[in-house]
NUVOFI-270442 format. One record per residue (C-alpha): y, z, x. Coordinates in steps of 0.2 Angstrom, whole numbers, plus 5000, padded with zeros to 4 digits. Each point is the difference from the previous one (the first is absolute). Layout:
N
YZX...
//
This chain:
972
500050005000500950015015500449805001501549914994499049954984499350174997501850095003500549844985498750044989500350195000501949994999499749874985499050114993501350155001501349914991498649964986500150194999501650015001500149884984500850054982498549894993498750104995498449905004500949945017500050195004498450054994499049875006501150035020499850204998498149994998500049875016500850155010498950124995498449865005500850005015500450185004498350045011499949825009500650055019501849935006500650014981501050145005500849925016500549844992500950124987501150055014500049815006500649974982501450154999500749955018500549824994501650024995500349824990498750044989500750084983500350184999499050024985498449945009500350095014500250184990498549944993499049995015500950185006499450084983498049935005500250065017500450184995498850004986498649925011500550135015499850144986498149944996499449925015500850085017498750164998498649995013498650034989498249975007498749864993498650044991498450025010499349835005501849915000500549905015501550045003500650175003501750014990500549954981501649944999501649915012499149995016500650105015501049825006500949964984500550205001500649975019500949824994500950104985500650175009500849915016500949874986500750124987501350085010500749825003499849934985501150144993501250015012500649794995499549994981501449964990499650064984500150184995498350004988499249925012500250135012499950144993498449954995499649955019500650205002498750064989498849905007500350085016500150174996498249984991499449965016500750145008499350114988498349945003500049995019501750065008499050065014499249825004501749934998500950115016501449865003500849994982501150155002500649955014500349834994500850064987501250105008500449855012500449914985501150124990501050015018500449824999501849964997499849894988500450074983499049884989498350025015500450204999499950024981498449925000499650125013500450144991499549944984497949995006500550175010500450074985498349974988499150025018500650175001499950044982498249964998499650115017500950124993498950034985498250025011499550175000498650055013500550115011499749855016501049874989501650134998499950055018500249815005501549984986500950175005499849895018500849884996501450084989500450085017500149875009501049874989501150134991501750005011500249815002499950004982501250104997501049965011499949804994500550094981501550075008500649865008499949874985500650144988501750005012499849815000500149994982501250144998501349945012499749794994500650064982498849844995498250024994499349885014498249995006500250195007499850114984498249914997499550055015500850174999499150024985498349955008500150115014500550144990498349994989498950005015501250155006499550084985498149965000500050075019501250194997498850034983498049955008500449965019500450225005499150134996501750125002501149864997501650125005499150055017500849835005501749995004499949814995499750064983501050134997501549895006499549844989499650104984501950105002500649835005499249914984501050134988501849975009499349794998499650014983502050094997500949865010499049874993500550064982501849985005499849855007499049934987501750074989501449925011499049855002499749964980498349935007498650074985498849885010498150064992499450005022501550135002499450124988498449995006500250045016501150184994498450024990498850005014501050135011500150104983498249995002499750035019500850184994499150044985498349945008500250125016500350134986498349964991498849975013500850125015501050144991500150115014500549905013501149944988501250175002500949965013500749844990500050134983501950065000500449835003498949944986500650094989502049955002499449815000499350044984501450104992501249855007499149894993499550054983501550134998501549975008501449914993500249905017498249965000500249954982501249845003498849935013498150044992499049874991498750064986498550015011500950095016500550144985498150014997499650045015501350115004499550104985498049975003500250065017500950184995498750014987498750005014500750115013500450144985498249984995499249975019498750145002500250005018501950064999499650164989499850175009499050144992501050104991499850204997499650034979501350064992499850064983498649874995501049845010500149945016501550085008501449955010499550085018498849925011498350075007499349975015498249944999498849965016499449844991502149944995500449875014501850045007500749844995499550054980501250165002501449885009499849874986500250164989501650075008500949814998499549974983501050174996501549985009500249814991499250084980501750114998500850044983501349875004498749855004498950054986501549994988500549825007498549955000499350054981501749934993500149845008498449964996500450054982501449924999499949825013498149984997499450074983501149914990499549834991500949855011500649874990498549875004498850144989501250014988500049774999498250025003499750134983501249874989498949855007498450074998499950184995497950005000500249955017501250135004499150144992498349955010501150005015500950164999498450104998499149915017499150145009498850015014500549955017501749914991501050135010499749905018501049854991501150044987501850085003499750114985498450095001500250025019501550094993499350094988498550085010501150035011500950094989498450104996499550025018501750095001499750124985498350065006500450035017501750075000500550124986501750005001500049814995499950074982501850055000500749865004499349904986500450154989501850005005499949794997499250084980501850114999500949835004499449914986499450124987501449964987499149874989500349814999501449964987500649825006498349904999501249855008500150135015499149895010500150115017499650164994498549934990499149955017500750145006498950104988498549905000499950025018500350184999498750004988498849935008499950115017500250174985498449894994499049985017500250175006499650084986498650105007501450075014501350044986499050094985500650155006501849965003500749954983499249994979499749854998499750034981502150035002500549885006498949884989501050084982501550005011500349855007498549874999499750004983501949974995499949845014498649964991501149954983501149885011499749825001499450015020498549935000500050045022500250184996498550014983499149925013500150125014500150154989498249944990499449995018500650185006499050084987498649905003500250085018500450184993498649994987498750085012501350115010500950124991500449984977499950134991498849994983501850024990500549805009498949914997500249954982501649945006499449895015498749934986501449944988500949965015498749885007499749944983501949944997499449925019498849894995501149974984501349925012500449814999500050005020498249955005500450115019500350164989498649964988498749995014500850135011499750114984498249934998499650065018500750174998499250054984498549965009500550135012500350134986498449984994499150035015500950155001498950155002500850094987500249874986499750064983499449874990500750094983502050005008499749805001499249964985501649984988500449865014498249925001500049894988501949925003499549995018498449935000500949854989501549995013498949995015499149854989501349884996500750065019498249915006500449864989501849965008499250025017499549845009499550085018498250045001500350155010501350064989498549964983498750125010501350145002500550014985498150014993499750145011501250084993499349964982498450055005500650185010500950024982498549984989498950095014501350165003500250024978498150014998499650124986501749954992499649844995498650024994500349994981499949854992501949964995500650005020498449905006500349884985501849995005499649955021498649884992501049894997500549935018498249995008499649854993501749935005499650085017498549915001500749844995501049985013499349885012500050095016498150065005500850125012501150074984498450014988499350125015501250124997499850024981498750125000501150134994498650114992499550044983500250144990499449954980498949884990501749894997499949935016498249955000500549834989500649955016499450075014498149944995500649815006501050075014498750105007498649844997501249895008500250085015498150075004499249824995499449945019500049814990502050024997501249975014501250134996498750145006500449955016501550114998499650104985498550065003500550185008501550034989498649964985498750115005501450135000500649954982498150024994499650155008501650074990499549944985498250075004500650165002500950034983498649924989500050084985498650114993498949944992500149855012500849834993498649865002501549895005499850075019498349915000500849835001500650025015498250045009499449825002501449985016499450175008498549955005500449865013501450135009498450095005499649875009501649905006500450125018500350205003501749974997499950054983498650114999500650154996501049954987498949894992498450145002501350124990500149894986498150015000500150184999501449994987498849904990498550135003501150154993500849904985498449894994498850095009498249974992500549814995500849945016498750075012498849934989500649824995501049995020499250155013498649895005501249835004501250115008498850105013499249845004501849935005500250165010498350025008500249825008501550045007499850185006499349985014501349915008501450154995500950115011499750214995501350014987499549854991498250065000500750154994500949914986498449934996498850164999501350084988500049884989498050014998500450184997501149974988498649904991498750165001501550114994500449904985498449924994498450105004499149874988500549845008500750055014498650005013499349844993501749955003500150025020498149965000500749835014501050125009498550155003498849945012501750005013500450154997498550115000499849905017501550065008499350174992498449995009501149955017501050144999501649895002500850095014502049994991499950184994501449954984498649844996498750104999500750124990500249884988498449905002498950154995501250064987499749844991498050035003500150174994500749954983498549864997498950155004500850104987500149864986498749905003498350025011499549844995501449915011499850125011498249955004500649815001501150075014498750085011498849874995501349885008500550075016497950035002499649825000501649965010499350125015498150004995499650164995499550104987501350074989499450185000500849985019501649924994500350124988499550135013501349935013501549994986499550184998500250045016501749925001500650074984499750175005500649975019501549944997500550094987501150155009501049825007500549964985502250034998500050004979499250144991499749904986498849865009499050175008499750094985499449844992498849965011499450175000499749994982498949835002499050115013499750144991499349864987498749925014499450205003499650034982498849865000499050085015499649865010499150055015501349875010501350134993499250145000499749975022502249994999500250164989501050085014501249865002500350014981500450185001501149975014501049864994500150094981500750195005501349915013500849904989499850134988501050135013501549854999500149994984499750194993501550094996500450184991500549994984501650104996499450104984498250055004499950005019498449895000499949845009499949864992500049815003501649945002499749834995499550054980501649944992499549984984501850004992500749835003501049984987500950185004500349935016501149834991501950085002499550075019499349865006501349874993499149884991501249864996498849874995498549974988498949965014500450155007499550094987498449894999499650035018500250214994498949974987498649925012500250165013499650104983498149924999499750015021498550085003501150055016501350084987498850054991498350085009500350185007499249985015499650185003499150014985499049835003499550065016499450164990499049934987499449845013499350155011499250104986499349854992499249945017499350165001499149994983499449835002499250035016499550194998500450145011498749985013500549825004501850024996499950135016499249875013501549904995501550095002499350095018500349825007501850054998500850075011500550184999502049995003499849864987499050104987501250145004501249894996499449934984499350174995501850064997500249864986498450024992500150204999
//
């Protein structure tokens, strides 16, 4: 490929990919990929890239293919076995060809794309084998000292991504050589940056000498941050980074006197903002020496009314962003002595506190007076806080977008010039007390209420003031009532036609919801926030929405203070999600429906208020927005809404129907609500619904759980009809799938086949019959998951306590699985049973199985009768946990005989009917029941009459006499 035809074919090829026709494109970009493995393809690239007549297009093209081709193919990787040849990939000439070209290459291409690909290309090299490669260093630095511009930004430009992909290499070897080579290029650098910032300075004309300033300063930055361990140890730092700040000034002013708003410009202030605040992060201590200093750039910057005329947007981030961090640096916090319950204001010496810490300390005191704090708290009140005049275009333009933009949150503070200023605001707050005050005294300023609603000044002058009284709420519950101040002041503003100010004040109690309102307030924040989203601005309306939200997730809501609202609410916030268009904007607004019909519960229960909220979920549903329809499952409280829900809930859990794509979770939530207030006696209706169940069994663990509480739902509600007509179908669909379960959901599983035995004992061991042979299996094993087993031979005991018949089937499986006679299945389940029974957590699963022992020793087998002492062991421990005295006679008694269930309805809480059912099945448990003192009583005395005294005596001396003992103390 190395001929003159070959180099034609290739570069033809490369405009083909570089075509706007589609096929042309395709059909080139899989020729290139053919051609990626054939050796020379990656030299004639190069060939291809250094002929300058050919098109630029092509030529990126080829620089693109050469990167990627380096990225997948420069790797030495070993043949298989057998193979010829000993490497896959560019053989070790083409490498040799490439690497001696690429400095070159760069140093004379003419198109900036072109090489700044070549640049990437190199520094993926390097990456891979910088120390193979010992000259390209050198090279490099040869070249950036070349005195011709265009030759030395290239120079710099492939330093640059050669540096910055070194950089990132982290074994210990690969950071030693980097940390070498920081050393040794460090001061020419520099020194290069200093001498074409003069240039540019001095020239008064952009020229070729700020792009290179601006490269050299981002491999400076690269080398101060990951090339020292101690960064300020070096007096070449320390100087640079001090110098960077006095730059970063007197390029500001420049950039002032000059006019020039050049996009390069800002950039380069940028990245010295950046050298500072990336010494701070990764080295904070040897970042106290430069701290003092750091601070006062950061205060000039961001505060000062000098620094002010000469900052753009993103130098103010900073400035605020890097004060935020050096308040908040951990480093730069001495231990401080306890002075009733905070940390005090006097320093203690710790052996473990480096020096520098109580340095850091000391500076950040002298800078945090009363005075700073209180310039710093109001101008960031007053300059930042307040809404600019682009947010106030932006809300009349397009107030959805607005509102989604006001409320960003996350990591929004590294970018945006108001919520760097607000957290900063909070950072202040929680670390310096006395902050307070200041926005306190800013509260006294403007206290008197609004009366000109054209005062347009003091209207932003409030809404900012507002909002900081709203972010610090936590700092200032104790300083001020807030309920004052709302009968006061807000809700007179409130009545005046400001829709900036019913916007902030909706938010503020949103924000002072979960602080500090009395119980007496909040009738009036609810009207308040219902005249909110009875606004015809759309900005205060949703503002409104977002703060109700936050009331009623308020710990101590009471539904029956909201309820004269509800229903005049939950029809605002509708036709509020009608007028939306913004997706985002639709989904909170729903939440906020379904928190409301969620928090009100019990209060909407009756049939007038359901009727009433009815009516929007089918136009809820309607509205075509999948996303949306998830969301709808706001709950169900009464029979009215079963009309609807039915479809709704077969829609979304039908694996034929597209929408359960995204339905299907918020369904299964929507049914197991309606599931758990079926009425008593049960409404057939609910039976519809079955024929979808079955396939969730099936469909992934995902949705196990949910869909395997239905199934017990259905047990409870239907429970001889559905076991019987669905038990069988179901276990079948869960034994071919158990087996491939994690724990819980075969834990999911097992109770479910409990619940069977529990609610049917006619049908129900007919029902698991699929499902029994695994089971007594895992039995026999002794499955080695204590919580598992537990449950495993809970569900045996109950077949053993309902029906023996199944119970054969079970060790009659397991015998022909292992091939032996069932007498010695039974035997070794026994064994286990008894065993593992003191390992058991829930008294409730040991006292069963107990019971279904005490069952296989009334029937004298001589199997059982050889394991009479584990019995007796496994029966009086459980008994010792779960004896207690009681209160009137003294005597112990089993602690588990609740027979009063329906006593226990207004202690226990019961809210829903299935609650109630759930009581009613504890009633009948044999575990609720049987007193096991008095079974093992009657159990003993009958054994003893069936086998007569003589042999009943052989038997019990195979127990052992601390068990007898024990047991004795029960039976006497």
């Amino acid at each position: 490929m190395d001929d003159i035809n070959g180099i034609r074919m290739l570069y033809e090829t490369l405009q083909g990919a570089a075509s706007q026709n589609p096929e042309s494109l395709k059909s080139s970009e899989a020729t290139l990929l053919s051609w990626e493995t054939q050796p020379g393809f990656y030299a004639a690239l190069t060939n291809v890239i250094s002929k300058h007549e050919f098109e630029t297009n092509a030529r990126f093209i080829a620089a693109i293919h050469l990167k990627n081709g380096i990225e997948r193919h420069w790797k030495k990787v070993m043949n298989p076995p057998h193979s010829t040849s000993t490497l896959v990939g560019i053989p070790e000439a083409e490498r040799v060809t490439i690497k001696s070209s690429m400095i070159q290459l760069i140093l004379n291409e003419p198109a900036l794309n072109v090489a700044t690909q070549l640049a990437l290309v190199t520094a993926k090299i390097a990456r891979l084998e910088v120390r193979e490669w010992p000259m390209l260093l050198p090279s490099l630095m040869a070249s950036v000292q070349l005195e011709d511009p265009y030759q030395q930004h290239r120079a710099l430009l492939v330093s640059y991504h050669v540096i910055k992909i070194l950089s990132t290499k982290r074994l210990t070897g690969d950071r030693k050589i980097f940390q070498e080579i920081a050393v040794e290029i460090f001061d020419y650098l520099y020194g290069l940056w200093e001498r074409l910032f003069l240039a540019w300075a001095v020239s008064g004309a952009s020229g070729d000498d700020l792009p290179r300033a601006h490269m050299a300063l981002k491999i400076l930055r690269i080398l101060c941050v990951r090339g020292y361990k101690v960064p300020h140890e070096s007096q070449s730092v320390k100087t640079f980074i001090l110098s960077v700040m006095q730059r970063a000034k007197e390029t500001l002013e420049l950039r002032l006197t000059r006019q020039d708003s050049s996009n390069l410009l800002e950039k380069h202030v940028v990245c010295m903002c950046k050298v500072v605040a990336d010494v701070l992060e990764v080295h904070p201590l040897s970042f106290v020496p430069f701290l003092h200093a750091g601070l006062e750039f950061a205060a000039y910057f961001g505060f000062s009314e000098e620094g002010r005329s000469v900052v753009f947007e993103r130098v103010a981030i900073h400035a605020l962003n890097l004060m935020k961090g050096i308040i908040l640096c951990a480093e730069f916090r001495a231990p401080r002595a306890i002075e009733g319950g905070r940390r005090g204001s006097f320093s203690i010496a710790t052996p473990d506190t480096d020096p520098r810490t109580f340095e850091a300390a000391d500076i950040k005191d002298q800078f945090f007076t009363n005075e700073s704090l209180s310039v710093l708290v109001r101008v960031l009140v007053t300059r930042y806080l307040p809404l600019s005049q682009t947010e106030i275009e932006s809300w009349a333009e397009d107030p959805e977008e607005f509102a989604l933009r006001m409320d960003e949150s996350g990591e929004t503070w590294k970018y945006n010039l108001r919520q760097s200023a607000e957290t900063l605001l909070v950072t202040l707050f929680k670390e310096f007390r006395k902050s307070t005050a200041v926005l306190l005294a800013l509260m006294k300023e403007y206290e008197t209420p609004l009366k000109d609603p054209q005062d347009r000044s003091t209207i932003l002058a409030k809404d900012a003031l507002y909002n900081a009284v709203g972010i610090t709420a936590y700092e200032l519950y104790d300083e001020f009532s807030f309920d004052t101040w709302l009968a006061s002041t807000l809700v007179h503003e409130l009545t005046l036609p400001v829709p900036i100010l019913h916007r902030r004040i909706t938010w503020l109690v949103g924000q002072w919801t979960g602080v500090k309102i009395t119980a007496e307030a909040r009738p009036t924040i609810y009207a308040l926030l219902l005249s909110g989203l009875q606004s015809p601005d759309v900005v205060v309306r949703l503002s409104s929405s977002q703060a109700l939200r936050s009331c009623l997730d308020d710990f101590d809501f009471v539904p029956e203070q909201f309820a004269p609202c509800m229903t005049d609410t939950f029809h605002n916030l509708f036709m509020l999600l009608k007028d939306v268009k913004e997706s985002d904007n639709k989904m909170r607004v729903l939440h906020t429906m379904s928190f409301l019909i969620e928090r009100m519960g019990i209060q909407i229960k009756n049939s007038n208020q359901i009727g009433s909220l009815a009516q929007y979920l089918p136009l809820l549903w309607d509205m075509e927005h999948n996303m949306l329809k998830a969301a709808v499952a706001l709950g169900s409280e009464s029979s009215v809404l079963r009309e609807f829900l039915f479809p709704v809930i077969r829609i979304a859990t039908d694996l034929k129907s597209q929408e359960h794509v995204y339905l299907l979770e918020d369904g299964l939530d929507l049914w197991l609500a309606l599931m758990e207030y079926a009425p008593e006696p049960p409404d057939e209706s609910f039976l519809s619904l079955v024929d979808n169940l079955i396939p969730l069994l099936s469909i992934s663990s995902e949705h196990l759980k949910m869909s395997v509480s239905l199934v017990n739902s259905y047990a409870i509600i239907y429970p001889e009809y559905f076991t019987e007509k669905y038990g069988s179908i179901i276990c079948t669909e869960l034994s071919s799938s158990i087996s491939d379960m994690r724990a819980e959901g075969v834990a999911t599983v097992l109770r479910c086949m409990e619940t069977f035995l529990r609610t049917s004992p006619i049908n129900g061991p007919t029902a698991i019959r699929p499902i029994i042979g695994k089971i007594f299996q895992a039995s026999y094993e002794a499955l080695d998951v204590p919580f598992l087993l537990a449950l495993f031979l809970s569900v045996v005991a109950r077949l053993l306590l309902i029906s023996e018949g199944m119970f054969q089937v079970g060790l009659d499986l397991v015998a022909t699985s292992e091939g032996k006679p069932s007498a010695e299945v039974l035997a070794t389940i026994l064994d286990t049973m008894s065993s593992k029974v003191p390992y058991i957590v829930q008294p409730e699963r040991k006292k069963l199985i107990c019971i279904s022992l005490l069952k296989l020793m009334s029937t004298c087998q001589p199997v059982i009768m050889h394991r009479i002492c584990g019995i007796f062991l496994g029966v009086s421990e459980t008994l010792n946990d779960i004896l207690k005295a009681d209160l009137q006679s003294g005597k112990m008694i089993d602690s588990l005989c609740v027979l009063d269930f329906e006593g226990q309805r207004d202690t226990d809480e019961v809210v829903t009917e299935n609650d109630l059912r759930k009581k009613r099945l504890a009633s009948r448990d044999v575990v609720y029941t049987v007193d096991l003192i008095n079974l093992f009583r009657n159990e003993v005395n009958n054994l003893r009459g069936r086998l007569g005294d003589s042999v009943f005596n052989e038997v019990m001396q195979t127990v052992d006499v601390e068990t007898l003992q024990m047991a004795k103390t029960f039976l006497e």
